[in-house]
Backbone bond lengths (Angstrom), bond angles and torsions (degrees), N, CA, C in turn:
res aa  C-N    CA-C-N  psi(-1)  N-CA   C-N-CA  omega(-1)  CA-C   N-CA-C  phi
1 X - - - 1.448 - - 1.523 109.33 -
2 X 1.167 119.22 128.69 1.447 135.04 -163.54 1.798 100.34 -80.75
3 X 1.210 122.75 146.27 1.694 137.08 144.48 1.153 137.01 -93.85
4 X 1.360 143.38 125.59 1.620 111.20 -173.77 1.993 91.41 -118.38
5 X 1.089 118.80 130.07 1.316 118.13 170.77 1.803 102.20 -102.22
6 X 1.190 118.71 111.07 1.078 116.56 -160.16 1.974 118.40 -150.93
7 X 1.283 126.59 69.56 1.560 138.08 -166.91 1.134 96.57 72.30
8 X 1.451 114.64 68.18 1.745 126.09 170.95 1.634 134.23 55.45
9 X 1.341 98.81 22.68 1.252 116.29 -159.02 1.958 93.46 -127.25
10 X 1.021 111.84 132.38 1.751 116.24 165.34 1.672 106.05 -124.73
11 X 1.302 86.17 108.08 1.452 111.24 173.58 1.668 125.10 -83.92
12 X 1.329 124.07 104.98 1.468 107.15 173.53 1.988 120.67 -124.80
13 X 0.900 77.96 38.56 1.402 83.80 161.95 1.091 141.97 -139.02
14 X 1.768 111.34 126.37 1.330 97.54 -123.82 1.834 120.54 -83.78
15 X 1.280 115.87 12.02 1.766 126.16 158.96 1.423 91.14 -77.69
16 X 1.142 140.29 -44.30 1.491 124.01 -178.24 1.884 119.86 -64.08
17 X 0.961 88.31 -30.47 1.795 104.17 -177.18 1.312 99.11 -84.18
18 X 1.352 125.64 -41.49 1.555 133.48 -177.08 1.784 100.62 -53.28
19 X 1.355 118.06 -67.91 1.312 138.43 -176.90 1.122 119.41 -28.48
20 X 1.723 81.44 -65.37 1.963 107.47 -169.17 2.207 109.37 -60.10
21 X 1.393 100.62 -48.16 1.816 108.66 171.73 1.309 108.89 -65.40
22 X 1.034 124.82 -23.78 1.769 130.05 -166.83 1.455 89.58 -65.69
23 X 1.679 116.89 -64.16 1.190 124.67 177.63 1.971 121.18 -30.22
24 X 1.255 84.55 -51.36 1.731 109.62 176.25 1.144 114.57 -66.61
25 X 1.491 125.90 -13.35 1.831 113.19 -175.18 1.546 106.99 99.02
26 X 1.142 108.85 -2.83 1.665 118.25 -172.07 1.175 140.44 -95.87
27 X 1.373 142.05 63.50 1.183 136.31 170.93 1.518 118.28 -15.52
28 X 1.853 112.94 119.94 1.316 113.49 159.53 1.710 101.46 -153.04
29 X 1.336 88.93 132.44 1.886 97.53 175.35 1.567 92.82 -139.18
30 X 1.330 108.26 142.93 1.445 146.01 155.89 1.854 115.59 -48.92
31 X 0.813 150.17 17.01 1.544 131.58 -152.31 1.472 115.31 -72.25
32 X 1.198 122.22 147.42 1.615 146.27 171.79 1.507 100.98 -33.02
33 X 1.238 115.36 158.86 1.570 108.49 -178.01 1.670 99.21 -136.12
34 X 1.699 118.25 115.91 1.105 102.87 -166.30 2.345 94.33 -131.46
35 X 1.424 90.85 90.40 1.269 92.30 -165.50 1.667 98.14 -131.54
36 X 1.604 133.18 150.67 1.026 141.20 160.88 1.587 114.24 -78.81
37 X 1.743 118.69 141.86 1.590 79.06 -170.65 1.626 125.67 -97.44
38 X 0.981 149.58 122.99 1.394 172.04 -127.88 1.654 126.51 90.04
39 X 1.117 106.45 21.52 1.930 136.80 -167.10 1.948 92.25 -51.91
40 X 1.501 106.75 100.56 1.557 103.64 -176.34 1.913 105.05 -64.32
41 X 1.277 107.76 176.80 1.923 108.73 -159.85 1.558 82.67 -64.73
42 X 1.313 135.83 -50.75 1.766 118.56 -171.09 1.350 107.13 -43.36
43 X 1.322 111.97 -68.65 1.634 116.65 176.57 1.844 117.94 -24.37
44 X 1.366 108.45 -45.94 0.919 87.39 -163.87 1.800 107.74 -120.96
45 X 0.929 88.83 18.82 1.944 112.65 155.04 1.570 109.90 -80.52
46 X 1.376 100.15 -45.15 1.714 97.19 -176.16 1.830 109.32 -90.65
47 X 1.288 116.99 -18.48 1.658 112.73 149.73 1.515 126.46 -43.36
48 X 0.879 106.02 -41.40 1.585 134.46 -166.08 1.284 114.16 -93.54
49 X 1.456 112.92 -20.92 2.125 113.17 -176.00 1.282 107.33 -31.55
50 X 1.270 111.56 -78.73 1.733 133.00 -156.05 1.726 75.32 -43.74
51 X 1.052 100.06 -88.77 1.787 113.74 -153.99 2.090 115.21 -18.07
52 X 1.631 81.47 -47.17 1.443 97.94 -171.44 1.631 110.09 -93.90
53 X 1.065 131.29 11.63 1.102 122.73 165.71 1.738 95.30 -114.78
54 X 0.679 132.30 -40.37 1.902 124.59 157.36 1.803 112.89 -29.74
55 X 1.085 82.55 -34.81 1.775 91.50 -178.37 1.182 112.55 -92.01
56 X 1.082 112.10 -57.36 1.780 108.75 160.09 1.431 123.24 -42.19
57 X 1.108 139.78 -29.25 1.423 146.10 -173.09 1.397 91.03 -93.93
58 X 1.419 122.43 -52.75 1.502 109.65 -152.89 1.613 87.63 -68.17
59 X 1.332 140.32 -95.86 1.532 155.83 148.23 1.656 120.55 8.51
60 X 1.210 120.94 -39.89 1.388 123.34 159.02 1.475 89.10 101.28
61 X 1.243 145.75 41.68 1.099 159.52 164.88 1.558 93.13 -76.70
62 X 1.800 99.01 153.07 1.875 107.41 178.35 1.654 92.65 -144.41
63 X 1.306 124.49 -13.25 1.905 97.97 -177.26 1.682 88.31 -142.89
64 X 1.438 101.87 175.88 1.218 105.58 -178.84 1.857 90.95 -170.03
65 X 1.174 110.42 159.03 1.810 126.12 -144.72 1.630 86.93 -174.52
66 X 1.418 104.53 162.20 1.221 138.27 -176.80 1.759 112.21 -132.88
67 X 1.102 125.43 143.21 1.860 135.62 -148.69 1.774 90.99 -152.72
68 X 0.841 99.96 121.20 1.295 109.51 142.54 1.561 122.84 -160.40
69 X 1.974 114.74 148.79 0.929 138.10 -143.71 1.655 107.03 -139.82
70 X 1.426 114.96 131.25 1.204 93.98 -153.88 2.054 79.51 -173.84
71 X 0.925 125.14 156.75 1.721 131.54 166.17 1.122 133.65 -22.27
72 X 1.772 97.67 -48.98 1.550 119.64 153.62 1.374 130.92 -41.77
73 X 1.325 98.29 -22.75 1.520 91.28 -152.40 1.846 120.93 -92.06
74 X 1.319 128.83 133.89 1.448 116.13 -156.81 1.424 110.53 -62.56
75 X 1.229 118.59 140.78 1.918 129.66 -149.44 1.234 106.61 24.53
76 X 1.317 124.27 80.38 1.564 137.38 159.32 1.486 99.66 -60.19
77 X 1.634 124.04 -66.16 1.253 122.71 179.81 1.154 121.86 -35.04
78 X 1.584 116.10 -63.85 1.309 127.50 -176.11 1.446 126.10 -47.85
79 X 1.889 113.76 -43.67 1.036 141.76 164.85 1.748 105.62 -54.83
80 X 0.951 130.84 -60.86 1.502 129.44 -176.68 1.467 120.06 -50.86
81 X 1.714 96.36 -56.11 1.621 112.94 174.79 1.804 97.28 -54.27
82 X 1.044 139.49 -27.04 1.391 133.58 -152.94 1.791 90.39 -64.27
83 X 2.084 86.57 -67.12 1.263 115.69 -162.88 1.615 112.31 -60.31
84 X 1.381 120.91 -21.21 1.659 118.46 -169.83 1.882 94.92 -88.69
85 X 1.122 116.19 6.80 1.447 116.94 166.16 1.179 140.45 -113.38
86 X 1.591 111.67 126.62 1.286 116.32 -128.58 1.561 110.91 -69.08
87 X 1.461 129.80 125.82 1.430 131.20 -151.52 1.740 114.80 -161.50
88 X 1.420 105.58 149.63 1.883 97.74 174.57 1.628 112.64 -125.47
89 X 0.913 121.57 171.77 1.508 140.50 164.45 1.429 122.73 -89.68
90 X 1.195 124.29 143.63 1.386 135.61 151.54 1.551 132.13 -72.11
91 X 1.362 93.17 5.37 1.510 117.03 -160.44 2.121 86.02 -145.88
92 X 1.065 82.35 152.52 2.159 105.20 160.78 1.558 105.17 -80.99
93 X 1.153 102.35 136.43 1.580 117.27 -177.75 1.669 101.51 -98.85
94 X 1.344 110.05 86.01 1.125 104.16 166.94 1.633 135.52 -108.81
95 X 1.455 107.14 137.55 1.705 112.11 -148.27 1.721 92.98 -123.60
96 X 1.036 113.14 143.35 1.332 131.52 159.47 1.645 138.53 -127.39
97 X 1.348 118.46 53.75 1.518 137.71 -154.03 1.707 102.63 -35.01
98 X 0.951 115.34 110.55 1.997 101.06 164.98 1.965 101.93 -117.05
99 X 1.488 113.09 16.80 1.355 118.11 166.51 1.555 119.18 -165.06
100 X 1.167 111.50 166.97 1.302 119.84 -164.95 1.989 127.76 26.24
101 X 0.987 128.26 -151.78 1.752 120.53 169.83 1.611 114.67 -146.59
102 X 0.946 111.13 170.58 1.622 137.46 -173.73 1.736 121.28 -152.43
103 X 0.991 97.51 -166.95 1.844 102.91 -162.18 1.493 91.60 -166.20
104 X 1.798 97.15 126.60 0.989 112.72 154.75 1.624 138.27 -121.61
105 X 0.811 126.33 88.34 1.646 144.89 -175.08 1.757 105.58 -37.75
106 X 1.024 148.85 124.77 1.644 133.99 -157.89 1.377 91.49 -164.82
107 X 1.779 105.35 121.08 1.979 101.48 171.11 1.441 107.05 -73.63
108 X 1.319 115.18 122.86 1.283 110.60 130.56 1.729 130.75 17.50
109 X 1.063 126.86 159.69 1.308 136.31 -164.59 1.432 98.37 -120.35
110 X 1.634 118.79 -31.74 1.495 126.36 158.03 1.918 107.77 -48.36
111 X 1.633 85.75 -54.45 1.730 93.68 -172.02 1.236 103.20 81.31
112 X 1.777 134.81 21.47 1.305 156.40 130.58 1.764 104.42 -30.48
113 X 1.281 98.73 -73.20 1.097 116.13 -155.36 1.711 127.32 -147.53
114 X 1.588 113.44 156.35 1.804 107.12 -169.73 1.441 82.72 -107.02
115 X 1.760 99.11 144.04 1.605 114.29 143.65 1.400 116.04 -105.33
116 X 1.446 106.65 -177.27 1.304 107.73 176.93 1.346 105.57 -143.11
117 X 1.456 116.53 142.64 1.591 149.33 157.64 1.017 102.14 -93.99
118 X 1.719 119.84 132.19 1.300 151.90 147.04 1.253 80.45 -91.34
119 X 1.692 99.79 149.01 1.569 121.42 -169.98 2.006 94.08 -141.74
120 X 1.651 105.07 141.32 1.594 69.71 175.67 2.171 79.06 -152.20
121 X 1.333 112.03 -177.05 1.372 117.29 170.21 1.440 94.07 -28.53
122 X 1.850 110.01 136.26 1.392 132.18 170.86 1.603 118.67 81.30
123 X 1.528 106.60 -1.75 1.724 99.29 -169.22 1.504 99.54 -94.40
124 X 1.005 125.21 137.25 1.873 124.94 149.50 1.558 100.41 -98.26
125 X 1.256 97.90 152.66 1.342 126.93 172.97 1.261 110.69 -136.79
126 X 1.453 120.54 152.80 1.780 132.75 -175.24 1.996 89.91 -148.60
127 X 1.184 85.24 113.73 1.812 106.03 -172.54 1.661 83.67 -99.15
128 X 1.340 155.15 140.64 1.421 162.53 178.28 1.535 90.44 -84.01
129 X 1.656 122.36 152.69 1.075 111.84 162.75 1.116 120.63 -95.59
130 X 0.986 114.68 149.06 1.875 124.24 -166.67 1.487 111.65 97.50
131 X 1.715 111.70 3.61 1.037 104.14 169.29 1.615 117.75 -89.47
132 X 1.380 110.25 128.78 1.672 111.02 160.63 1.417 122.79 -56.31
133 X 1.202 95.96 143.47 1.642 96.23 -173.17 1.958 90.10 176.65
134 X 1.942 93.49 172.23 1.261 130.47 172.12 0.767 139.74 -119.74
135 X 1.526 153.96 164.26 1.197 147.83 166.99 1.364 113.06 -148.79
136 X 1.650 106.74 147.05 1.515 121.52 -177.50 1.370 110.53 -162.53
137 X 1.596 95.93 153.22 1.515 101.80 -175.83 1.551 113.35 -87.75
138 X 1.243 136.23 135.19 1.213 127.97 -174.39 2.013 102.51 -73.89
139 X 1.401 123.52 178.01 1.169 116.33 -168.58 1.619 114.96 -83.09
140 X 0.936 99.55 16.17 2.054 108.29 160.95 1.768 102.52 -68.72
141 X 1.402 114.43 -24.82 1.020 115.94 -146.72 1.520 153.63 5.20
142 X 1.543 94.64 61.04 1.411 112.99 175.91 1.484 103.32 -146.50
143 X 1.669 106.12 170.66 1.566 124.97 164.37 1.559 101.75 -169.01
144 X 1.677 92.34 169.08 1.458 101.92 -175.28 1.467 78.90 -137.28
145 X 1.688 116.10 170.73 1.364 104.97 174.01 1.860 91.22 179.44
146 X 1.261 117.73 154.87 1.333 138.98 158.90 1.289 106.30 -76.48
147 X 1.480 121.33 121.84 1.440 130.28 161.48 1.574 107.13 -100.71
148 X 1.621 122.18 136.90 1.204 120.81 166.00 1.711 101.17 -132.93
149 X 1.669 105.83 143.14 1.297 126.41 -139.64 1.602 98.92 -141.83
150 X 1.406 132.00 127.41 1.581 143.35 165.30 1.420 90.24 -54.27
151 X 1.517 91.82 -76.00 1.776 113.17 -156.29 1.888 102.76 -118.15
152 X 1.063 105.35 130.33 1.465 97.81 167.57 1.331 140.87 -75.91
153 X 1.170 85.89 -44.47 1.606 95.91 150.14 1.680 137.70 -49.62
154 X 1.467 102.77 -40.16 1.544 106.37 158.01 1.349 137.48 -86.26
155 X 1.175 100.45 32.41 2.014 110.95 -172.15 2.319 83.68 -97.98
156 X 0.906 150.94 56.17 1.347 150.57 153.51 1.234 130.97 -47.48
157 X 0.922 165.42 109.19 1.599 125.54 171.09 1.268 113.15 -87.93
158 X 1.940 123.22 165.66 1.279 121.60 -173.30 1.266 109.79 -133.22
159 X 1.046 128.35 99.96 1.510 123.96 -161.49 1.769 97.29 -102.45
């Protein structure tokens, strides 16, 4: 379940969060979560087809992969510190949580100011590319998530 901390206001519901990013340039939808639990990345690539190839067509998206990050994982540290610094894409950062949560910090369209999304199982997010922004793991410290990608090669970050 998603948060939006956003001009002093924490929003969690998610037509309200939908609304409020729409405003921002931001893709966010809620979706159903229909997973067994230990669902290996096929499993839950092929849960997800319909959904994610709708998105791919609509968005112009061509691959899509599954990430997850978690204690285990080789340079977790290194990997985190990358992501908690503040950076954009040439590409849309698009995330689809079906485990654990994260936070994403994102300027404004003023460029005043960052809010932040908590993201958790069921949220998509569409970060614009060229948008500045952050990322962090909340203290569960883990996630699993659907990445969808134009070009693979152009997913970079540029800090």
């Amino acid at each position: 379940m998603a948060f939006l901390e956003f001009k002093g206001r924490t929003l969690s519901e998610p037509e309200s969060i939908s609304r409020t990013l729409a405003e921002e340039g931001i893709l966010y939808e809620s979706w159903n979560l229909h997973l067994a639990e230990g669902s290996t990345d096929a499993d839950v690539l092929a849960a997800y087809h319909t959904d994610l190839e709708t998105i791919k067509k609509d968005r112009g998206y061509r691959t899509a992969d599954l990430v997850s990050l978690d204690p285990k994982t080789p340079d977790f540290s290194g990997i985190c510190e990358r992501f908690a610094r503040e950076h954009h894409h040439l590409e849309d950062e698009v995330r689809f949580v079906v485990e654990g949560e994260g936070v994403f910090e994102v300027q404004a369209l003023s460029g005043d100011f960052f809010f932040k999304i908590r993201t958790g199982p069921g949220d998509l997010i569409v970060i614009p590319a060229g948008r500045r922004h952050l990322f962090y793991l909340t203290d569960d410290s883990r996630i699993r998530c659907i990445r969808l990608f134009r070009n693979e090669d152009g997913w970079k970050a540029f800090y």
